[in-house]
N, C-alpha and C positions, 0 to 999 in steps of 0.2 A: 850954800848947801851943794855938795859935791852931787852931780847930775851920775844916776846909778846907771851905771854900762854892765856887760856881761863881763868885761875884765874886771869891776871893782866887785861884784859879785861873788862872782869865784875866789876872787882875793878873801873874801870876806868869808864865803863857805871854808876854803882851807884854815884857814885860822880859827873858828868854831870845830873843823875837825879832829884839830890838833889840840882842843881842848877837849873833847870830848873823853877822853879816858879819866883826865880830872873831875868830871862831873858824872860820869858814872854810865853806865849801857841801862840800867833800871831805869835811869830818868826818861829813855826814847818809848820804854813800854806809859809811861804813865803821863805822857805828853796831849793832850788834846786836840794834836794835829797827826795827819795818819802819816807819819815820816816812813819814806819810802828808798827805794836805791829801782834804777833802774835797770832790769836784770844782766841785759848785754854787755854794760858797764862793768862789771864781772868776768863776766862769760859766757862763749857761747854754750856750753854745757851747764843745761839749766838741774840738775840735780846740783852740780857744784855750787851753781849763783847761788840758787835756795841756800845749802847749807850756811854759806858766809855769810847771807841778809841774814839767818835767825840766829844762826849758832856765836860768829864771827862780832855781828853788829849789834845781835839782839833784837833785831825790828821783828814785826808782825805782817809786815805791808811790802807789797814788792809791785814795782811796775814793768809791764809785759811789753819789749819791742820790739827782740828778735831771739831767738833760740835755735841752734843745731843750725844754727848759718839759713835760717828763714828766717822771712818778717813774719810776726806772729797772725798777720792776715793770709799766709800761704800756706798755715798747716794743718796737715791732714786732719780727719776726725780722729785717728789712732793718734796723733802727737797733741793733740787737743787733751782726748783721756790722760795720757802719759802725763802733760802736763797737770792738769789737775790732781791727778795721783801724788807727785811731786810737790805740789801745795801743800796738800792733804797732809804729807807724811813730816812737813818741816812744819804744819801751821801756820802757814802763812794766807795771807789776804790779797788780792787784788785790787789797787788804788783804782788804776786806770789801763788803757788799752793806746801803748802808746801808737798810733795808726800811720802810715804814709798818707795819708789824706795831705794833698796839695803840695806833695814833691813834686812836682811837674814846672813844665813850663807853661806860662799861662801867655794866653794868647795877644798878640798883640804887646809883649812884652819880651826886653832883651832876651837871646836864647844867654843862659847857661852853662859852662864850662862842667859842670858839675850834673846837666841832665844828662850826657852821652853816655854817662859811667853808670848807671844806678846812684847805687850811694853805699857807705859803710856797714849801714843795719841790716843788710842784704834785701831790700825793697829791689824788686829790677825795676828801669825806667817806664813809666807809665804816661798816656798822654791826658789831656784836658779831659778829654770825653769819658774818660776813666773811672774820676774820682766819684758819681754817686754809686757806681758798685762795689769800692772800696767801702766809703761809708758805710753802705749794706752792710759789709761785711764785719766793718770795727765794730759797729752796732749787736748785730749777732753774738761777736764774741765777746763783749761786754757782757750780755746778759747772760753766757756760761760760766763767764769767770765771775759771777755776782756783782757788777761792778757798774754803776750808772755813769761812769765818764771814758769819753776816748777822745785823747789828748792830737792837736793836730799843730801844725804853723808852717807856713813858706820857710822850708828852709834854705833854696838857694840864694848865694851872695850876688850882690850885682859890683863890679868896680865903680862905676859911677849910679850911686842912687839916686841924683839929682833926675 
């Protein structure tokens, strides 16, 4: 049994993608899994993402990570509304809150080529002592966007993980 990597993964999502017009956009509404896209993944203008997740994909469900070039734990209460609105106006759902929780360098472990920078989802760099009022905060915004999970993971690479 081939050991599943993020490369044979993604192998394996593109190819489900590629069939997916063969099986239909109906089928992702009547799936019993909350099939989601990630909204950045799109774009940072999050009326656009919206429209493609519902209009584009057909989904119901969308996961929140950064918008208008913030990480969605840096925005205001008025882009909070705004966003909600935009929800609202396409239908959609919130899966999860995808959160910078433990983008950092943790202590006592190789520094990071990748902490000096932030990062892509426009998170700026954060240190160790940080992350329970991040959590606060992915917490808080879970429960405006109706939404009981906020999604985290180490994502710095190390060259040697040994």
């Amino acid at each position: 049994m081939e050991n599943l990597t993020r490369r044979s993964f993604l192998r394996g999502a593109a190819v489900a993608c590629a069939a997916y017009p063969l099986i239909g956009m109906a089928q992702a509404s009547k799936s019993p899994f909350r099939i989601a896209v990630i909204n950045d993944e799109i774009s940072q203008d999050f009326d656009h993402a919206c429209y493609v997740v519902a209009h584009d994909f057909g989904l119901s469900w969308i996961e929140l990570r950064s918008m208008w070039d913030k990480n969605v734990t840096e925005l205001s209460s008025t882009q909070i509304d705004d966003a909600q609105k935009t929800l609202a106006k396409y239908n959609l759902r919130v899966t999860d809150i995808a959160s910078p929780l433990f983008k950092t360098d943790w202590p006592g472990a190789p520094k990071s080529p990748y902490g000096s920078k932030g990062d892509m989802h426009g998170a700026a760099e954060v240190t160790f002592k940080q992350q329970d009022e991040i959590l606060e905060r992915s917490i808080a915004l879970a429960k405006q966007f109706k939404t009981d999970k906020v999604r985290c993971f180490d994502f710095w690479r190390l060259d040697d993980v040994a």
